[in-house]
C-alpha positions as CSV (number, residue, x, y, z in Angstrom):
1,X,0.0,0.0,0.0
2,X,1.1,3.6,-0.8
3,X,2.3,5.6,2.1
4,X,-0.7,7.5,4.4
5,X,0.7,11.0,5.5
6,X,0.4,11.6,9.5
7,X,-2.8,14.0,8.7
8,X,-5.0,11.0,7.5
9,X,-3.5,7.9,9.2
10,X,-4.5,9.7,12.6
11,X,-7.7,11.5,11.6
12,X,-10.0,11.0,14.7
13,X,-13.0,8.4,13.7
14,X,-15.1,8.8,17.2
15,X,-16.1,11.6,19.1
16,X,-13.5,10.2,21.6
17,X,-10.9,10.9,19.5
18,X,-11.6,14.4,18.6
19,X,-8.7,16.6,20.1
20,X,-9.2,20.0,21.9
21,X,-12.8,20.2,21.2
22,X,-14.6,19.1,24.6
23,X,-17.5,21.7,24.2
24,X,-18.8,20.1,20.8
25,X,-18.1,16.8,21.5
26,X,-20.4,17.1,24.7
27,X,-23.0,18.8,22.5
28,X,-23.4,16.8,19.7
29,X,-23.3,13.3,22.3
30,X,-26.4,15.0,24.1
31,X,-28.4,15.7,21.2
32,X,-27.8,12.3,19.9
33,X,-28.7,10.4,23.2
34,X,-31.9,12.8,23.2
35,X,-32.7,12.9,19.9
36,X,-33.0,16.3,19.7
37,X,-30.6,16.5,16.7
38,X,-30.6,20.1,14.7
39,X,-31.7,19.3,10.6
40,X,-28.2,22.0,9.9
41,X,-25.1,22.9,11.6
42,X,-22.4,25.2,10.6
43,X,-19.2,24.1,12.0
44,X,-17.1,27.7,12.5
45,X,-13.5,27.6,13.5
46,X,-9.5,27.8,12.5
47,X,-8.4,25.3,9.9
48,X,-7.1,22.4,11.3
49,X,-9.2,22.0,14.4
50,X,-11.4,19.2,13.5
51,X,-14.7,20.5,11.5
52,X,-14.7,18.4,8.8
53,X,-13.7,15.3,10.6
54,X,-16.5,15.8,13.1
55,X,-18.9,16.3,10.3
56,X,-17.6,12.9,8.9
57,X,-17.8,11.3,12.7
58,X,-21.8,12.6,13.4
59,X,-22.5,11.0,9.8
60,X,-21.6,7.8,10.7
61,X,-23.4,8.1,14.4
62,X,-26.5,8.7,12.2
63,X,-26.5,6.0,9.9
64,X,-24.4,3.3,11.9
65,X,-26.0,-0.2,12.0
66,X,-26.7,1.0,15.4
67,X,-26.9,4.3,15.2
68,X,-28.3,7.1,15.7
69,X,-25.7,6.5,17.9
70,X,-23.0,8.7,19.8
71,X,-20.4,5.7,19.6
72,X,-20.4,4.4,16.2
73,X,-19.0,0.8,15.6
74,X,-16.6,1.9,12.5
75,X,-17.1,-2.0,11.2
76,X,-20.4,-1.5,9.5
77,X,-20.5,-1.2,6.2
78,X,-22.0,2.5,6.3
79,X,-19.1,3.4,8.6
80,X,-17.0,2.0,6.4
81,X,-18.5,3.4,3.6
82,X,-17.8,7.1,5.4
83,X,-14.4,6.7,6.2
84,X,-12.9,5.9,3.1
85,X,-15.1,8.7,1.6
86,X,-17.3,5.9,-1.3
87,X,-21.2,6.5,1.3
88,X,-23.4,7.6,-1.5
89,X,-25.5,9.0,1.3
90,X,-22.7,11.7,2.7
91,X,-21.9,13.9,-0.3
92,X,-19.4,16.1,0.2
93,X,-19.1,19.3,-1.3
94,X,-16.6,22.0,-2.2
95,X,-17.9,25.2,-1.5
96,X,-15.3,26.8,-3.7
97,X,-15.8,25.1,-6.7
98,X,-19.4,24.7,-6.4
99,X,-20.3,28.3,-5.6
100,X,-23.0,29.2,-8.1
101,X,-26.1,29.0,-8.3
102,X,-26.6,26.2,-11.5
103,X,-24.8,24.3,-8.6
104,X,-27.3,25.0,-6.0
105,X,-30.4,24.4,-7.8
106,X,-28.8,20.6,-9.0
107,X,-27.9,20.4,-4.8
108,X,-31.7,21.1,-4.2
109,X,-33.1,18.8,-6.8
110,X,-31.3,15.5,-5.2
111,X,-32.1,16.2,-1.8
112,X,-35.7,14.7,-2.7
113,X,-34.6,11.6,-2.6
114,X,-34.2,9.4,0.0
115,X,-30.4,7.6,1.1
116,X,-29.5,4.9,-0.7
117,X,-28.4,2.3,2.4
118,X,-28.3,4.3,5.4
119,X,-31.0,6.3,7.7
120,X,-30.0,10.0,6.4
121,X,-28.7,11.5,4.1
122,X,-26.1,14.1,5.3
123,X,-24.6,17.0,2.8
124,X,-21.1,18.3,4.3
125,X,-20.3,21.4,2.3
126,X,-17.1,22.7,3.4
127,X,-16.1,26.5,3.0
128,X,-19.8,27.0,2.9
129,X,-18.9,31.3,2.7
130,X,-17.5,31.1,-1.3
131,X,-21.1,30.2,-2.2
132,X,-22.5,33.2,-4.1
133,X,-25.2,35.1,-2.9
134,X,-27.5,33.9,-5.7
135,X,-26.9,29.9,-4.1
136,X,-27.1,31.3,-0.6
137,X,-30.9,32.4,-1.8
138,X,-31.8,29.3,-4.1
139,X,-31.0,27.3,-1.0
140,X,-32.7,29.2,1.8
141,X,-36.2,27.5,1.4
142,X,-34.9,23.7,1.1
143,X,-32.4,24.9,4.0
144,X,-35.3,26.1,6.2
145,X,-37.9,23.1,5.6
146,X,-35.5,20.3,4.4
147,X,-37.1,16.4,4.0
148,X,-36.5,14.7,7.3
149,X,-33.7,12.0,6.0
150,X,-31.6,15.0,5.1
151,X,-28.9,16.7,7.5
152,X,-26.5,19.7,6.5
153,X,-23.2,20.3,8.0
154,X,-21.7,23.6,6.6
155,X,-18.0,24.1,8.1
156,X,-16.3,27.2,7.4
157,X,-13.0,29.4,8.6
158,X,-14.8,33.1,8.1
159,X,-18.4,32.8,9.7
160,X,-18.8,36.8,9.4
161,X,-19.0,35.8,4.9
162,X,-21.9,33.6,5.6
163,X,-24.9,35.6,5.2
164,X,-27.5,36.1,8.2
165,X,-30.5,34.2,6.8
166,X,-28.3,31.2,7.0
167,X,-27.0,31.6,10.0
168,X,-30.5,32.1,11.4
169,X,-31.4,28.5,9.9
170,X,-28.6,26.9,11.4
171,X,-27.1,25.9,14.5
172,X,-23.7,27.2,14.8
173,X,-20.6,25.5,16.2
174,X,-17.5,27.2,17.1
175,X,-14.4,25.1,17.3
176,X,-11.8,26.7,19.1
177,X,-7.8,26.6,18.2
178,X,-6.2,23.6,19.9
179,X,-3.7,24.5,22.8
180,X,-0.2,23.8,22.8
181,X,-0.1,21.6,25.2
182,X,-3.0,19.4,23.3
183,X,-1.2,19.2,20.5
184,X,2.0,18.1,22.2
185,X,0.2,15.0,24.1
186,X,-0.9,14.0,20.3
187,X,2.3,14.3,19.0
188,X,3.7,12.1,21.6
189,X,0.9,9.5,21.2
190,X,2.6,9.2,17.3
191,X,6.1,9.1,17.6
192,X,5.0,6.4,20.4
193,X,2.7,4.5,17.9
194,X,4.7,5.2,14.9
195,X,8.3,4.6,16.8
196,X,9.9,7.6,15.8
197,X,12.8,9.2,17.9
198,X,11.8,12.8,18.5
199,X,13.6,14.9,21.2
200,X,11.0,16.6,23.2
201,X,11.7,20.1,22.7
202,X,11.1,19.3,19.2
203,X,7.5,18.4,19.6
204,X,7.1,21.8,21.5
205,X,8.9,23.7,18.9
206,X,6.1,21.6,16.4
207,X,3.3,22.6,18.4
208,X,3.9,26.5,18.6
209,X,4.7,26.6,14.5
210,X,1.3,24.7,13.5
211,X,-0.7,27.8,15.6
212,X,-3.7,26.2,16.9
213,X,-3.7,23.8,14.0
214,X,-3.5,19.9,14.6
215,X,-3.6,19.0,11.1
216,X,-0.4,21.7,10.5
217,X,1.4,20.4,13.5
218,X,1.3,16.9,11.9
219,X,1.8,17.7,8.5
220,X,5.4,19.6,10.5
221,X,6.2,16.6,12.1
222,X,5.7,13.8,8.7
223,X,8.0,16.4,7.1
224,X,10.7,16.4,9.7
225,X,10.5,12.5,10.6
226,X,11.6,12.5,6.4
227,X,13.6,15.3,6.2
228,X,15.9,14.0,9.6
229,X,18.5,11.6,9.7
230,X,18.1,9.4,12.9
231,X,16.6,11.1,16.0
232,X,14.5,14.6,15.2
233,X,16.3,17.2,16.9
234,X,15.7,20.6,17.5
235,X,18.4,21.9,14.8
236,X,16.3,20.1,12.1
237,X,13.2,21.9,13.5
238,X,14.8,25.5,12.8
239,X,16.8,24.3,9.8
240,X,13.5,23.3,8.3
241,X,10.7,25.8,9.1
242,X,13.2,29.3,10.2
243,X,11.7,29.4,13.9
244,X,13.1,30.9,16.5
245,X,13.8,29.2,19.5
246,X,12.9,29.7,22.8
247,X,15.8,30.1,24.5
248,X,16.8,32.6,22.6
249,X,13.5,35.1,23.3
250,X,15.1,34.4,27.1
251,X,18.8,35.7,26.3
252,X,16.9,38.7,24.5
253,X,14.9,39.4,27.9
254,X,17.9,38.7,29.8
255,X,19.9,41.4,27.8
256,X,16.7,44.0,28.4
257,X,16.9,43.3,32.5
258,X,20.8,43.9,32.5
259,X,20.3,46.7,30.3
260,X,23.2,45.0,27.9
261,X,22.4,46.5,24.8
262,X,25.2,44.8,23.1
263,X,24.5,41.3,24.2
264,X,21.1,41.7,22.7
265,X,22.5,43.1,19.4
266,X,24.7,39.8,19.3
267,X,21.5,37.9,19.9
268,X,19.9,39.3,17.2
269,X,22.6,39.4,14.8
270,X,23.2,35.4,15.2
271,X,19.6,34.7,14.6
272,X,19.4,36.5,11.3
273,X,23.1,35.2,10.5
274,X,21.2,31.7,10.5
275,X,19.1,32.9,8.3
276,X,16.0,33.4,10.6
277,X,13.5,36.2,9.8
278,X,13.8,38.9,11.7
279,X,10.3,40.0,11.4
280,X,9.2,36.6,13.1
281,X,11.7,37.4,15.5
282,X,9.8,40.3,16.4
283,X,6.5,39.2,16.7
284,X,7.6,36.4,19.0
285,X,9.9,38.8,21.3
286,X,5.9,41.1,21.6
287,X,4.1,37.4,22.5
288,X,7.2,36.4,24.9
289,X,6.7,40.1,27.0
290,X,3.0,39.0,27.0
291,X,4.2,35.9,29.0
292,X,6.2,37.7,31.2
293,X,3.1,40.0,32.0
294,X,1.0,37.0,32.8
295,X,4.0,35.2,34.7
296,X,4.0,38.8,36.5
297,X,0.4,39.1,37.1
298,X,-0.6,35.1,37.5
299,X,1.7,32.9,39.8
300,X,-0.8,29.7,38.1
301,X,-0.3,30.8,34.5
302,X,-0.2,27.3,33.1
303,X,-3.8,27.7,31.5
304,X,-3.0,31.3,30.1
305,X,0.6,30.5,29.1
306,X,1.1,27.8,26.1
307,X,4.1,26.5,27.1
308,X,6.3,23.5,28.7
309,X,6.6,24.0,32.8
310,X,10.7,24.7,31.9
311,X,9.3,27.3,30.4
312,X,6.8,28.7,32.8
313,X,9.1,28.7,35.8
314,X,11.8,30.7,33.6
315,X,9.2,33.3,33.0
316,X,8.4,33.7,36.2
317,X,12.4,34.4,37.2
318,X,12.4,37.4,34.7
319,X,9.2,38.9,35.6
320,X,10.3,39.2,39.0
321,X,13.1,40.9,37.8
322,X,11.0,43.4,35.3
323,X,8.3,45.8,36.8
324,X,5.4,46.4,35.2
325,X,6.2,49.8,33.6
326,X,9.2,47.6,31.9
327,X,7.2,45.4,30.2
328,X,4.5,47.9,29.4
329,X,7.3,49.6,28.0
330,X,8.7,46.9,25.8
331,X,5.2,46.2,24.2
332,X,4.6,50.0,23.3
333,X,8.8,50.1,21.7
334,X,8.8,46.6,19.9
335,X,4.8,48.0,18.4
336,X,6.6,51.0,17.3
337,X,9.1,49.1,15.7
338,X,6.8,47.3,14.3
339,X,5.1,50.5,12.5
340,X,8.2,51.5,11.5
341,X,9.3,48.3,9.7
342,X,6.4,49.1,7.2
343,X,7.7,52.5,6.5
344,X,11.1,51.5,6.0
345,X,10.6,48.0,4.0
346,X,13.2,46.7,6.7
347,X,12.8,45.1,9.8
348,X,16.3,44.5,11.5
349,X,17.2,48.7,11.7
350,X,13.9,49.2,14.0
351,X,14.6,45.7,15.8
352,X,18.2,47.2,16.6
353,X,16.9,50.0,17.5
354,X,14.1,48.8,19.9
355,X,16.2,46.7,21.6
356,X,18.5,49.4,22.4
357,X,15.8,51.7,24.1
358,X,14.6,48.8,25.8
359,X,18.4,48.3,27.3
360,X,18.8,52.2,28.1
361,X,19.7,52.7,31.5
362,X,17.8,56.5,31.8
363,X,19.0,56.8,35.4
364,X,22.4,56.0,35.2
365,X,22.0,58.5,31.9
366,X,20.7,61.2,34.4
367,X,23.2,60.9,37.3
368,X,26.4,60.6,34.8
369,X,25.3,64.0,32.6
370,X,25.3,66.7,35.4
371,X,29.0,65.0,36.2
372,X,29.8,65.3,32.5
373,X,29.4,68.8,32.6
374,X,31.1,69.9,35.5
375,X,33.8,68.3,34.2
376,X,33.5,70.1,31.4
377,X,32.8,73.7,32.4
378,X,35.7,73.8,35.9
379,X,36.3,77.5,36.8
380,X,39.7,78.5,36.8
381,X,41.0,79.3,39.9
382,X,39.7,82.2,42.2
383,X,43.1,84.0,41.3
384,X,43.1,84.3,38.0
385,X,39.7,85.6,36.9
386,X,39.4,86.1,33.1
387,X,40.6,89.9,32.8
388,X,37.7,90.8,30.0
389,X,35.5,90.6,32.7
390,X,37.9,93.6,34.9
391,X,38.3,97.0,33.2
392,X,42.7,97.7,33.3
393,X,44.4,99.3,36.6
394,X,44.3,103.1,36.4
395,X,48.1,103.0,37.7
396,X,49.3,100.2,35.7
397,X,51.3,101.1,32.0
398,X,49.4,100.3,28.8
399,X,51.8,98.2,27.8
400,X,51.5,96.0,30.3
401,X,48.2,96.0,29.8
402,X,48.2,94.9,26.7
403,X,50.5,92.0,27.8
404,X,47.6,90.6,29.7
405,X,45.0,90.8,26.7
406,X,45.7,87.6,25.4
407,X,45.6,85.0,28.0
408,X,42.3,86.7,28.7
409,X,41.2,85.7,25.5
410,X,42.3,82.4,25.8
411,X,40.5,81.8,29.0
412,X,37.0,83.0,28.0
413,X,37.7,81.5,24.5
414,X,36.0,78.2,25.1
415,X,32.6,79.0,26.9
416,X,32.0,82.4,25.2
417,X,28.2,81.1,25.0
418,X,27.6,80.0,28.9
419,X,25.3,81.6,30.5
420,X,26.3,81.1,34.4
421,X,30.0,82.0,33.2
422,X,29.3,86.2,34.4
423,X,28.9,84.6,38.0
424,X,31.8,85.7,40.6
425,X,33.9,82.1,40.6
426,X,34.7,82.3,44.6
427,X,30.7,82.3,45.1
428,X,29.4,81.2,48.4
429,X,27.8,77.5,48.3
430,X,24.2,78.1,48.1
431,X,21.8,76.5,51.1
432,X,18.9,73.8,50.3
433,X,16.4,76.7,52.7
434,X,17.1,79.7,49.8
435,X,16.3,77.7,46.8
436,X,13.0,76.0,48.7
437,X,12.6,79.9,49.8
438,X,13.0,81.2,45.5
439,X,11.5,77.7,44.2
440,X,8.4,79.5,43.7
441,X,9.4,82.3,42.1
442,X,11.1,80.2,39.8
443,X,8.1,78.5,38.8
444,X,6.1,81.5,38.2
445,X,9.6,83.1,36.0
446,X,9.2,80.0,33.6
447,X,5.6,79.7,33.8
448,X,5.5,83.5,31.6
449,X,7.8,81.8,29.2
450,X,6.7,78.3,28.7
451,X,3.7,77.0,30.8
452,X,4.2,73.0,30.2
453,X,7.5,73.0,31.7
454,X,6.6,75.6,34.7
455,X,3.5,72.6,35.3
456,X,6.1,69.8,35.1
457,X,8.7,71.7,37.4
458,X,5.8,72.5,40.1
459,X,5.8,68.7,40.6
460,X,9.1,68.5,41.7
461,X,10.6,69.0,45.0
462,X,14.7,70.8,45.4
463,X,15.8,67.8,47.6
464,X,19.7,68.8,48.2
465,X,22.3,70.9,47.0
466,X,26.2,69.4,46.2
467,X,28.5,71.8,45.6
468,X,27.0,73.9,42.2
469,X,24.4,70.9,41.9
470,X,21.0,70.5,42.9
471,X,19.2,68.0,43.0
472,X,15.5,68.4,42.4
473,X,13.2,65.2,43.0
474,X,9.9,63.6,41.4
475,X,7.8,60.9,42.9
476,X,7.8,57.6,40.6
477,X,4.9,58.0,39.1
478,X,5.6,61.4,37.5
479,X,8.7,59.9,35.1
480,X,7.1,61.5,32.2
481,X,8.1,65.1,34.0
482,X,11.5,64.3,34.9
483,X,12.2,62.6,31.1
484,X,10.4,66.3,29.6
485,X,12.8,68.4,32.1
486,X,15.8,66.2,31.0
487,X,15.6,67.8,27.3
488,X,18.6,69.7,26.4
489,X,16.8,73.2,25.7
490,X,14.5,72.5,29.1
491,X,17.3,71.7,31.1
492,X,18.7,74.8,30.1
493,X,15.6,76.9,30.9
494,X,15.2,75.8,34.3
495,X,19.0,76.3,34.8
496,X,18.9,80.0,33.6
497,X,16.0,80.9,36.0
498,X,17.5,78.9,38.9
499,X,20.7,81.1,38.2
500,X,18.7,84.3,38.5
501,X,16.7,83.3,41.5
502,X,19.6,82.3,43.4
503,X,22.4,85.1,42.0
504,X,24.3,81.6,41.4
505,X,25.3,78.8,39.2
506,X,24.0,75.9,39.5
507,X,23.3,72.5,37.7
508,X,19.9,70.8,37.9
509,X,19.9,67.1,38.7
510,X,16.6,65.3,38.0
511,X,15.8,62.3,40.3
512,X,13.1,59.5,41.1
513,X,12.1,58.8,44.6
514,X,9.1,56.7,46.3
515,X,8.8,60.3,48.5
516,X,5.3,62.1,48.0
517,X,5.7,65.8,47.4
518,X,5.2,68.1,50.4
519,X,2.0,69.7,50.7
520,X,2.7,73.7,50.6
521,X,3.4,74.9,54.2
522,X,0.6,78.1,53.3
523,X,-2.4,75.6,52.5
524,X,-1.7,73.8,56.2
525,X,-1.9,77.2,57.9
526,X,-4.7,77.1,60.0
527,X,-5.8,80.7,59.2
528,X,-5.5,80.0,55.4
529,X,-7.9,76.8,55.9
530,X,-10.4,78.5,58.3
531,X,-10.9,81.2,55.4
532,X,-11.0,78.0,52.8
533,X,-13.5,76.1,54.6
534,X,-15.9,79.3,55.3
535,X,-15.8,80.7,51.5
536,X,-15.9,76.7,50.0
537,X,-12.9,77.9,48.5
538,X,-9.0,76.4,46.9
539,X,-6.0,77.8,46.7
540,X,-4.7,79.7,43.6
541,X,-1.0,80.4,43.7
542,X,0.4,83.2,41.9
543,X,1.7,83.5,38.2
């Protein structure tokens, strides 16, 4: 005999065997124990989840020796007869090529006679919705009223084509996509039967390619058991069908917790050195940070999460590593790159690029730039004050004078443009009490010159000063303000009006702490609230 592909050798022929569809099979056995079965059903559902070989499996539970039957014996001749497809009372149709409505009217013509051997006669028309709308009509009335030997069973993969007067005549079935875990235990039930040597990461690997379809994830696995040499092993799954592994979602995660932004370019770079698709890549790295929110959310995520235990437990490792605004910020990056892919017609620049973002470190960022720039901008010493800024001793020749021109120039040559550079450079340190004392008054400066950033600053609190630094803090939640004040040109701003508040210079350090903001000392005064509470009034603060 001619070899039998996995897809038909293990087609299910009872209800018992039907995989991953628990609801229909309980249905169907109901109706036929109480013989309360529908005269049409339309089987909805993913392809390869079982609708056509149910269809096949209730025809022979109807005209079974024994039947109507919810256990058909499969040694009659009319199971026979169905499972080899020769039953000249199951006709089954193509929808596709038998769309019109010449078709239709021929369909509605035989259905007047009665079965040949068997107690019905059942008409399985698969992708019912490429019917035309002129069959959908000549069928309605034979549909609605049919003769009582006849059943239809319409199966289809896009239930929204199929027109509402049909629905409304039928009952409607929806299979649902087979989990992973499903589909595993089948695969291991063949390679057991069928004595093939399958590692069992391959079977995994198998099960997440086929996406919710059986009949894909066995089709996978005949191809590999031919296209391996000896045992199947997980090389030959990505050699074959370009997957991506899991392990190395888990070293791109990894990278993104250690904020390694080079170990996750490597990553990437190998993957699409071995000829994997990068835009695959990225749709798996968005489903693996939905994981990682589950495995954050749900300590029992083995029913939301279609994946091995190994698996699981590793999730759960880098979630509690990750906070929520991590992974929230991963999705809303790798979408973006995602978008941008389309405009660009390439998908590895905006992968590179999200995965730097997601390894930027913004608070090591934050803490190294005000140390950058003092670095940058030292005064030179107290003695030797740049002479442009000091008119020339009355009792000194103008020769000498002229001597000193030059180094002056030299020393105010390289920050000609700073704007805390007119400040004296023995200034006296300035207290945390005087800025908290000015704060106000700096808010209400910047507020007449650029509203947004005077509302962001308000949220802030001056929490020390360091030398010419000062550190002003945010609570957690407001990140968005300190990232917005952290802008070159903002920065700047807030710097400048500091300066003139404070008759110093000073850098502005932006900081995250768990610390609520003070309350303003003047609301708490109990004068200030008695006047409140009698006038049912707030409190406005100037500028």
């Amino acid at each position: 005999m001619s070899y039998t592909v996995f897809a038909l050798k293990w087609r299910p022929k009872s209800f018992d065997e039907i995989v991953g569809q628990p609801h229909i099979v309980t249905q169907l056995k109901s109706a036929l124990q109480k013989d309360r079965l529908a005269h049409a059903f339309l089987f909805c559902g993913p392809r390869g989840v079982g609708k056509t070989s149910t269809a096949r499996i209730l025809a022979k539970s109807l005209n079974c020796k024994n039947g109507p039957t919810e256990k058909p014996c499969g040694t009659c001749q009319a199971c026979l007869d169905i499972a080899n497809g020769r039953s000249l009372d199951v006709i089954e149709i193509d929808g596709a090529s038998n769309r019109g409505i010449d078709e239709i009217r021929t369909l509605r013509e035989n259905v007047k006679f009665s079965p040949v051997n068997g107690t019905y006669k059942v008409y399985i028309i698969d992708e019912v919705h490429q019917i035309t709308t002129d069959g959908f009509n000549a069928l309605l009335k034979t549909l609605e009223e049919p003769p009582e030997f006849v059943k239809f069973i319409f199966a289809t993969t896009q239930p929204n084509k199929v027109p509402p007067t049909i629905l409304s005549r039928c009952q409607r079935l929806d299979f649902r996509r087979i989990s992973v875990l499903e589909i595993i235990r089948q695969l291991e039930r063949i390679v057991t039967s069928e004595k093939v040597k399958v590692d069992k990461e391959v079977l995994t690997a198998v099960a997440r390619a086929s996406d919710g379809s059986l009949r894909d994830a066995e089709s996978i696995l005949d191809q590999l058991v031919a296209f391996a040499k000896g045992t199947v092993g997980i090389d030959d799954v990505v050699s074959m069908l370009g997957m991506v592994e899991q392990e190395v979602l888990f070293e791109i995660s990894d990278a993104v917790i250690r904020k390694d932004a080079a170990l996750a370019l490597a990553v990437i770079d190998r993957v699409i050195n071995q000829g994997k698709d990068p835009g695959t890549l990225l749709v798996d790295l968005v489903e693996h940070f939905r994981n990682i929110m589950i495995a954050k959310i749900c300590r029992d995520n083995s029913r939301l999460i279609d994946l091995p235990q190994e698996a699981c437990v590793k999730l759960v490792e880098h979630a509690d590593r990750m906070s929520m605004e991590e992974i929230f910020n991963g999705f809303s990056v790798l979408i973006n790159a995602q978008e941008l892919s389309k405009r660009l017609e390439s998908v590895r620049i905006p992968l590179e690029i999200s995965m730097v973002k997601l390894c930027r470190n913004p608070k090591h960022e934050a803490s190294a730039r005000p140390q950058t720039a003092v670095k940058k901008e030292q005064p030179a010493p107290p003695q030797q004050p740049p002479s442009y800024r000091q008119p020339p001793m009355q009792n000194q020749p103008p020769a000498a004078h002229k001597k000193q021109q030059p180094p002056a120039a030299e020393d105010s040559a390289p920050q000609p443009d700073d704007p805390v550079e007119p400040a004296p450079q023995a200034q006296p340190a300035v207290s945390l009490e005087a800025v908290k004392d000015s704060w106000q008054a700096v808010v209400s400066n910047i507020t007449k010159v650029k509203i947004s950033i005077a509302t962001y600053l308000k949220e802030g609190t001056p929490a020390k000063v360091s030398g010419n630094i000062l550190t002003v803090a945010f609570h957690k939640n407001h990140a968005l303000h300190k990232e917005t004040l952290e802008r070159k040109e903002n920065r700047e701003m807030v710097e400048k009006y500091v300066g003139e508040a404070l008759h110093a210079a000073l850098r502005v350090l932006f900081v995250l702490t768990d610390i609520e903001k003070e309350e303003d000392a003047t609301s708490n005064h109990p004068a200030v609230q008695s006047a409140l509470d009698m006038f049912n009034a707030r409190l406005v603060q100037e500028g």
